[in-house]
LUMKE-107364 format. One line per 8 residues: number of its first residue (from 0); their letters; for each residue z, y negated, x of C-alpha. Coordinates in Angstrom, 2 decimals. Example, Ala and Ser with C-alpha at 12.3 -4.5 7.8 and 13.67 -1.06 7.14 Angstrom:
0> as> 7.80 4.50 12.30  7.14 1.06 13.67
This chain:
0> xxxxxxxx> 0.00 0.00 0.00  -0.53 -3.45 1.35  2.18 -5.88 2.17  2.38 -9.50 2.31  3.66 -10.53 5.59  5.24 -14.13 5.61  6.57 -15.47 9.43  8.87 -18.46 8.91
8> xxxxxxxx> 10.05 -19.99 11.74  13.70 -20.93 10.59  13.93 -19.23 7.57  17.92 -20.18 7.22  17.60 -23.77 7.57  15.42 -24.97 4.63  17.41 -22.85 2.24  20.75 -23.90 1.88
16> xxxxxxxx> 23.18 -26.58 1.27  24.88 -27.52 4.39  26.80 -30.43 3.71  26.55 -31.61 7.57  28.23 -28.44 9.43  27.66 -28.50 12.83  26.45 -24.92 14.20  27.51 -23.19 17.20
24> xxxxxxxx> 26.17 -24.47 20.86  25.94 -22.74 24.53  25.08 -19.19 22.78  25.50 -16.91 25.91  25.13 -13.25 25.57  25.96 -10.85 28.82  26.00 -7.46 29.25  29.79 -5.75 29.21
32> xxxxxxxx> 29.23 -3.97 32.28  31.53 -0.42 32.92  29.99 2.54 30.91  29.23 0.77 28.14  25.82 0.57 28.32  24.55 -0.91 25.73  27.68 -3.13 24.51  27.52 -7.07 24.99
40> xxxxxxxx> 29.85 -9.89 25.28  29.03 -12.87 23.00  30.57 -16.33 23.63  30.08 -20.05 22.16  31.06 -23.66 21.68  32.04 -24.93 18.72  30.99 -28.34 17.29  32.97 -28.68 14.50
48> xxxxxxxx> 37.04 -29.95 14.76  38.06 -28.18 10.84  35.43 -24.99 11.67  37.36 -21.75 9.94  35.55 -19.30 11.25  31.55 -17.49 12.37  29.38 -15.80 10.51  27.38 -13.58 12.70
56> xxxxxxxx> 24.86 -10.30 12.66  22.11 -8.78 15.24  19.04 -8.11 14.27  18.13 -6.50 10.88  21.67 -5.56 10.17  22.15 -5.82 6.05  25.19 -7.70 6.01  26.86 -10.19 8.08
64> xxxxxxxx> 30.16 -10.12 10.26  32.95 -12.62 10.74  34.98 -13.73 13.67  37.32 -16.19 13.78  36.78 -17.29 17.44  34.87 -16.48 20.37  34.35 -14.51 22.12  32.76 -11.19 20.60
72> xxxxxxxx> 31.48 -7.69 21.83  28.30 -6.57 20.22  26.41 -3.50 20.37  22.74 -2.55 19.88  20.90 0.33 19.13  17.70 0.69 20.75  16.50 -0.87 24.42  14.02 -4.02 24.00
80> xxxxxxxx> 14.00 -7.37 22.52  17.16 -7.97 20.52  18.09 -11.28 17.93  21.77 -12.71 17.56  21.97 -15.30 14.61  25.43 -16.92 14.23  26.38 -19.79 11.96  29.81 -21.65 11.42
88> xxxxxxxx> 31.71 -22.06 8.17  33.68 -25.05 8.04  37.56 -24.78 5.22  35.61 -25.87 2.63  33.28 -22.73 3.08  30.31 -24.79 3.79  28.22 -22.68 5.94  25.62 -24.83 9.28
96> xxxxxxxx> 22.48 -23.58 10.23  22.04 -20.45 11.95  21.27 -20.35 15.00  19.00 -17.51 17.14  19.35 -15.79 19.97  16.79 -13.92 21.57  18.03 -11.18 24.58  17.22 -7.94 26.07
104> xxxxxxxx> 18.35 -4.11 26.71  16.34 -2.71 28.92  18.15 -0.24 30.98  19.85 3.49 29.81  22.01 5.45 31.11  20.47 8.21 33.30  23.38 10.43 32.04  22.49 10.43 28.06
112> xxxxxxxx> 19.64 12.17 26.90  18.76 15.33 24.72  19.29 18.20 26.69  23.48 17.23 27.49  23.94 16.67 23.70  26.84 18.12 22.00  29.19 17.10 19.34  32.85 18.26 18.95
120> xxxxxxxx> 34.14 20.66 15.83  34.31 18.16 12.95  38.31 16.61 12.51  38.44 16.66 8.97  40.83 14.28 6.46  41.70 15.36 2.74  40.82 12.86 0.03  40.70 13.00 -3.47
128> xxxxxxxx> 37.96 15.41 -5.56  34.35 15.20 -4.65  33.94 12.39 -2.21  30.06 11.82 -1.91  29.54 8.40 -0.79  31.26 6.79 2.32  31.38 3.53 4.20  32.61 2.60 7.29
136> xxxxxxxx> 33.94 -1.32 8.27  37.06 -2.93 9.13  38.76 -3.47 5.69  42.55 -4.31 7.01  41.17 -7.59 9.62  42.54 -5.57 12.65  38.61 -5.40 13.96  38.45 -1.55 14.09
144> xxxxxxxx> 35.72 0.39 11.44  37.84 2.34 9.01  36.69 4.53 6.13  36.56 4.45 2.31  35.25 7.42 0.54  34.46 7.66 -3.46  36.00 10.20 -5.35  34.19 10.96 -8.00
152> xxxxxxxx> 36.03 13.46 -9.96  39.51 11.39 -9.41  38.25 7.89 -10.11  39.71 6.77 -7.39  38.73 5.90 -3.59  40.50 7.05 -0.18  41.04 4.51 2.66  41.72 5.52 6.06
160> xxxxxxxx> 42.53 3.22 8.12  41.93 3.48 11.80  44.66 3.73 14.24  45.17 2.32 17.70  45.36 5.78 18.96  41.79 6.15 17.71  42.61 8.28 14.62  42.47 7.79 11.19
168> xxxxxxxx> 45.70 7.12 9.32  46.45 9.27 5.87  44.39 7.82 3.06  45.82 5.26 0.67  44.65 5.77 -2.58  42.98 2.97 -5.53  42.36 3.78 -9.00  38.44 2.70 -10.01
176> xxxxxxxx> 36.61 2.86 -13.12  35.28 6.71 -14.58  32.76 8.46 -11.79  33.29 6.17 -8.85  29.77 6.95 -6.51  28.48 4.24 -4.45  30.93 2.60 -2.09  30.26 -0.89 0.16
184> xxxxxxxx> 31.75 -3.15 2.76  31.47 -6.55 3.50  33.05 -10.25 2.80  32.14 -11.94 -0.32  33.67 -14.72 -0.94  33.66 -16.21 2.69  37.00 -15.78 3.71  36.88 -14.36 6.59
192> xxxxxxxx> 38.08 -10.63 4.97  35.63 -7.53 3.93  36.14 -6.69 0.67  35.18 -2.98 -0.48  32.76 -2.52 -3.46  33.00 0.36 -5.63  30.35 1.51 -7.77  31.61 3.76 -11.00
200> xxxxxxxx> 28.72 5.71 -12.50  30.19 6.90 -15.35  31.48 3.54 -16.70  28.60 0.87 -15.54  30.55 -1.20 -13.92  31.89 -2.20 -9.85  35.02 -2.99 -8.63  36.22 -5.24 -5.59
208> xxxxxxxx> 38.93 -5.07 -3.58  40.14 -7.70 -1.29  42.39 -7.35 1.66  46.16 -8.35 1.43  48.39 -8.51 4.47  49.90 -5.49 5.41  46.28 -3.46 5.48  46.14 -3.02 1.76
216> xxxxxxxx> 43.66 -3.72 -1.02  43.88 -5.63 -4.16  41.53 -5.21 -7.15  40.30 -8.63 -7.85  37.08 -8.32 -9.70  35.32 -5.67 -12.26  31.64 -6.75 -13.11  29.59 -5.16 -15.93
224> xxxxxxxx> 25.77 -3.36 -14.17  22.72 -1.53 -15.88  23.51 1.94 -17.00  24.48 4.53 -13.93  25.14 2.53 -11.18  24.85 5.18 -8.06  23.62 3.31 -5.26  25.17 0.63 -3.51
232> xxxxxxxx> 24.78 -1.44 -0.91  26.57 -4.47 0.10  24.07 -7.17 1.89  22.41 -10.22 2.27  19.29 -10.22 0.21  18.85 -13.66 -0.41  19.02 -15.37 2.91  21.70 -17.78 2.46
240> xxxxxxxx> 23.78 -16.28 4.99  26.14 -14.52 2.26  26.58 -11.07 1.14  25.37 -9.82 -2.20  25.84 -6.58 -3.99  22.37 -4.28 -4.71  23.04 -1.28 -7.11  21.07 1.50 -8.66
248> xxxxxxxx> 21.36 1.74 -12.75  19.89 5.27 -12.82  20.09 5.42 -16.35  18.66 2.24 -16.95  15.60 2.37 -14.27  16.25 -0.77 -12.99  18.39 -2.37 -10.18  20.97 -5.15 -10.29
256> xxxxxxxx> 21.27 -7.76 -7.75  24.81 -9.80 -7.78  24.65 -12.68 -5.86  27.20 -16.07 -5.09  25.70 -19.03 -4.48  26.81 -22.63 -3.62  25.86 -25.04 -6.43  23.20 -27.20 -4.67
264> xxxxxxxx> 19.29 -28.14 -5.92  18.44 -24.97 -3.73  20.41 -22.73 -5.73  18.14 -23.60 -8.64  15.41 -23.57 -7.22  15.88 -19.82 -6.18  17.31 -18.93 -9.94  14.19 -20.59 -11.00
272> xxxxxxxx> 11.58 -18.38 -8.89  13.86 -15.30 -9.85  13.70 -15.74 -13.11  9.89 -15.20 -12.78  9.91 -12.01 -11.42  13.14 -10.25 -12.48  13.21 -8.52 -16.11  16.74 -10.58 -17.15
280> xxxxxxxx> 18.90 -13.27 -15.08  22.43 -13.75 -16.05  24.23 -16.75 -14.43  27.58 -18.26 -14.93  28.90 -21.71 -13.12  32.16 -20.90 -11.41  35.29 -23.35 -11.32  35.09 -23.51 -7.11
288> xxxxxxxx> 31.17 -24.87 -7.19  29.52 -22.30 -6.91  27.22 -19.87 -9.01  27.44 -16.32 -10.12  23.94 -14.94 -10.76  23.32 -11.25 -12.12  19.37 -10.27 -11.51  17.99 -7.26 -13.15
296> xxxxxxxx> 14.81 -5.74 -11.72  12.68 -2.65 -12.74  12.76 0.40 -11.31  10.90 4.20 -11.43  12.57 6.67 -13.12  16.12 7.76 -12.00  16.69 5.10 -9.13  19.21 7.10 -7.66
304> xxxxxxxx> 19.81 5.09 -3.43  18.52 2.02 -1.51  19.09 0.33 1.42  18.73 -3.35 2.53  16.92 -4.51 5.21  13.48 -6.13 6.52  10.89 -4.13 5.44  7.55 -5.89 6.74
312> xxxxxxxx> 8.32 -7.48 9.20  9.42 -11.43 8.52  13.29 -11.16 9.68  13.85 -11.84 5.88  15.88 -8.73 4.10  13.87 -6.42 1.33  14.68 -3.50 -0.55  14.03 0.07 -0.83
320> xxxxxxxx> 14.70 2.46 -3.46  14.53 5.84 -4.48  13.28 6.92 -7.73  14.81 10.54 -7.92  13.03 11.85 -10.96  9.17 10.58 -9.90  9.86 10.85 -6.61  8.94 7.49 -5.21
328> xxxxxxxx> 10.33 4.75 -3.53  10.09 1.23 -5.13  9.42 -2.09 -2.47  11.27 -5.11 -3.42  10.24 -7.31 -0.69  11.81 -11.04 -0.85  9.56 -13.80 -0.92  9.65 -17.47 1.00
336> xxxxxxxx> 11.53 -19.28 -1.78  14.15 -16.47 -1.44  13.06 -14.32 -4.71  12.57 -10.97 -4.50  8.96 -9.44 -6.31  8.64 -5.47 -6.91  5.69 -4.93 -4.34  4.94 -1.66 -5.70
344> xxxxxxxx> 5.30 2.00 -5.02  5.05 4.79 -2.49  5.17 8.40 -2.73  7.11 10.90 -0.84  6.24 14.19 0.51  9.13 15.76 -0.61  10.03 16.02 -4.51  13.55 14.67 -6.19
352> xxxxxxxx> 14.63 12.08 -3.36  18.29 11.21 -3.25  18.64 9.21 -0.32  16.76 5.96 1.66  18.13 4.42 4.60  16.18 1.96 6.94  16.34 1.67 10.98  14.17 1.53 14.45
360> xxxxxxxx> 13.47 5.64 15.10  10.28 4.86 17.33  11.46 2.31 19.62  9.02 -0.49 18.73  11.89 -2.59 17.18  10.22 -2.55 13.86  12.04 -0.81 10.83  11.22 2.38 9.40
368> xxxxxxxx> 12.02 3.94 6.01  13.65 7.55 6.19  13.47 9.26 3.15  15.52 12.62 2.70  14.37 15.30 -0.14  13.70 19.01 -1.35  11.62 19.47 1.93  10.34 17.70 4.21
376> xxxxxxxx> 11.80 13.87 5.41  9.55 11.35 5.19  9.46 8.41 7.41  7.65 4.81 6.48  6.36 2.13 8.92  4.07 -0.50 9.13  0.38 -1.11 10.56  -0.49 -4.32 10.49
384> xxxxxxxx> 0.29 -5.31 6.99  0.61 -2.23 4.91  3.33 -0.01 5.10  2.80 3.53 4.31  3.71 7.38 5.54  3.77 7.97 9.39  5.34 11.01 9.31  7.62 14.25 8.25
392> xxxxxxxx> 10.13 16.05 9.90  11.42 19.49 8.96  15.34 19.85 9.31  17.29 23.03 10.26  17.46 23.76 6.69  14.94 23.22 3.52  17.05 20.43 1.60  18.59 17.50 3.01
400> xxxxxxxx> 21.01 15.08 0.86  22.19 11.80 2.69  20.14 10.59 6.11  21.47 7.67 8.24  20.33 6.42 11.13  22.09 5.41 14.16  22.93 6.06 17.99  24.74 8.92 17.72
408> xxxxxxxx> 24.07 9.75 21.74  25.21 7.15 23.20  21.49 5.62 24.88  20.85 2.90 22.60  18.42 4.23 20.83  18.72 4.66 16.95  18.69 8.67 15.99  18.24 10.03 12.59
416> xxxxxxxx> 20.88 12.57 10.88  20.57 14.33 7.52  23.24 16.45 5.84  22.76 20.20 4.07  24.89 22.93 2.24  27.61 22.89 5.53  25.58 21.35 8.27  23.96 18.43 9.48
424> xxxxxxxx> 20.93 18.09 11.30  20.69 15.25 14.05  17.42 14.16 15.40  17.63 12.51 18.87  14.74 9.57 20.19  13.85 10.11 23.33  12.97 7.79 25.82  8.86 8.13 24.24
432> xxxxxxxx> 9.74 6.90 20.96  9.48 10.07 19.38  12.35 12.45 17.45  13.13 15.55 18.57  13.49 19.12 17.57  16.30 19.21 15.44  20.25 20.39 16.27  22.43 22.09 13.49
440> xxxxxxxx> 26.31 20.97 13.97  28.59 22.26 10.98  30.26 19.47 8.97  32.27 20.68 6.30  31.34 22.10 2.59  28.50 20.09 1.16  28.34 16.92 3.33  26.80 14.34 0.97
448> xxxxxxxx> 27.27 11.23 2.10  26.86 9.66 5.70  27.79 7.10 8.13  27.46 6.27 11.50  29.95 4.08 12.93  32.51 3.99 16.18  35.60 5.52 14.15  37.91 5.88 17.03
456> xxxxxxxx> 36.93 2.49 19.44  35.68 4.44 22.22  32.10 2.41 22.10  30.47 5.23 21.00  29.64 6.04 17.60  30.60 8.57 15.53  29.25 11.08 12.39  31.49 10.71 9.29
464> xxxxxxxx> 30.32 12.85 6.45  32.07 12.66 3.28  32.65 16.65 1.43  31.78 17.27 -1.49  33.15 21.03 -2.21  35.50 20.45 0.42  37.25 17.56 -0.85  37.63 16.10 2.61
472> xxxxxxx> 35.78 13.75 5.05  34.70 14.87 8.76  34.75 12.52 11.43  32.41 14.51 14.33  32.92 13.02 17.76  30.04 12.92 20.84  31.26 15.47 23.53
């Protein structure tokens, strides 16, 4: 299918309200030295005298980070040409221009590669009944990734927090709405704090959780969605520097994009250009100036995943998302006034998708789409300005269920995993570009859901699966 490809030089600073914040100066970005190969320290200036905090991400990431000083330690995922965007918020949550930074990893580790590969026996942590979905992101302010996992049978989610021993702590426990599925991190309300985002199937609706001191959660908001909300991710898909919340409504074929916005002309004119190409727009002013906006899209039948991220190519973030009952994924692929259009659909090789997820498996620092399936994975990529199949891989077993991708060797270079009955398969990049036979590591009883995330702060990530017979998620170390 062909893509419109837009390139937009500074496609943060014609699109919001800035009300005069000062960003960041004397960006420098050096590599961390040691064995941490492809880690990086990040420092700045601040302009501002009442600045409360950064907003930062690399590259494509979906959703954006916080620190409250500098400096930082990043780390990226692939050797090459790498982008670091930061922006300050000032108390009144004003947000400046981003600002880019362009570096490079170019070296890896003579050490990591294929053939040494091995992963540890999976340590595994009880949680409630049927956990299918997980997330991994810091979620008490201490800096660290923890883990929240979904239960769907107990309507409630686990949170294990992680420890400075580099272990997880015993979950904590929050009652949700009926069917709890899709679960998200990030900060919404630009305080400095992830919230989690819980997506409850069975009752159409998501709940938020904020932090409180202490390391636990609060439920502060419950929002109505589309019929069966599954899938959820939390990110920034209107490129105002703020997270929003994308869900699935599989029994409403349609998706639901929940956005905050600052009340400014801008703001409008976004709603405006939305309103043209999404099926319903809800919006409600909000008593602290801003706006709540609820956007409902169409989707194939049984929208079931998605992921967030820049599809084609113009550092601006798109959709992608599963149709489980058609077997298709549908392109929502944002526009230059912010907006997002349906682009159209694709077909995959394998039938009754139930996962998407969206990262750099060929080394060319362009995204791919993986697609998991009945049979063969697909993967998605771009030629010039179409997008369309560029390959299929054939895990250890016939099925997969979730796929993630993500270093999970340790070279900087992003792998792909997919989960089965007891097992995962994990496909390694090698230094080529190009994914490798496939290794079967056990996980638990029916892995479902994936992440990839350092779970233990050793600066290398690990392979958190959450069970869905085995009522339990497995945290799977690099040997």
């Amino acid at each position: 299918m062909k893509l419109t490809r837009y390139v937009i030089t500074s496609i943060f600073l014609a699109n919001l309200c800035y009300a005069g914040v000062t960003p960041p100066s004397e960006i420098r970005i050096t590599p961390t030295g040691s064995k941490e190969e492809a880690c990086f320290n990040v420092s700045w200036k601040s302009q501002g005298t009442d600045t409360a905090g950064y907003y930062y991400k690399l590259d494509n990431q979906a959703n954006f980070n916080w620190a409250k000083q500098s400096p930082i330690k990043i780390r990226v995922s692939y050797p090459g040409n790498h982008k670091f965007y930061l922006a300050a918020m000032d108390k009144d949550k004003n947000i400046s221009p981003f600002v880019i930074s362009q570096f490079s990893h170019k070296s890896v580790p003579p050490s990591a590669g294929i053939a040494s590969f091995s992963l540890s026996e999976p340590v595994t942590y009880d949680t409630g009944g049927s956990p299918g979905i997980i997330a991994a992101g810091d979620v008490n302010g201490d800096g660290l990734n923890d883990v929240v996992a979904a239960n769907y049978y107990d309507n409630n989610i686990s949170v294990f927090l992680q420890q400075d021993s580099g272990t997880l702590a015993s979950h904590a426990t929050y009652s949700v709405g009926q069917g709890p599925f899709g679960v998200g991190i990030g900060d919404l309300n630009s305080d400095g704090k992830n919230e989690v985002v819980v997506g409850c199937a069975a009752s159409d609706q998501i709940f938020v959780f904020s932090q409180n001191e202490g390391g636990t959660l609060t439920q502060t908001e419950v929002y109505g969605t589309g019929r069966g909300p599954y899938g959820l991710v939390v990110g920034d898909v209107n490129s105002d520097g703020r997270n929003d919340i994308v869900v699935t409504n599989s029994g409403g074929q349609s998706i639901s994009i929940l956005t905050w916005l600052k009340e400014c002309p801008e703001t409008y004119y976004y709603l405006f250009g939305s309103l043209q190409k999404a099926n319903t727009l809800t919006m409600q002013k909000l008593n602290n100036g801003e706006v709540f906006a609820h956007l409902l899209y169409s989707a194939g039948a049984t929208p079931y995943w998605l992921c967030v991220g820049d599809i084609n190519g113009d550092e601006m973030h798109d959709i992608a998302c599963v149709n489980y009952s058609e077997s298709t994924i549908s392109l929502y692929i944002q526009q230059p006034d912010r907006s997002m259009v349906m682009a159209g659909k694709l077909s995959v090789p394998s039938a009754n998708p139930p996962n998407v997820c969206l990262g750099d498996i060929n080394g060319d620092g362009l995204n791919e789409l993986a697609v998991s399936g009945g049979g063969e994975i697909g993967v998605f990529g771009r030629k010039d300005n179409s997008i369309g199949l560029i390959g299929t891989y054939t895990a250890t077993e016939g099925s997969n269920g979730g796929i993630r991708i993500g270093d999970v060797n340790n070279d900087g270079r992003a792998d792909m995993v997919s989960t089965h009955s007891k097992n995962i398969s994990v496909f390694l990049q090698d230094k080529d570009g190009k994914l490798s036979k496939p290794t079967s590591w056990y996980a638990g009883d029916a892995p479902g859901g994936l992440a990839i995330a350092d779970v233990d702060n050793d600066g290398a990530n690990e392979i958190i699966t959450g069970n869905i017979r085995g009522n339990s998620i497995s945290v799977i170390h690099l040997k």
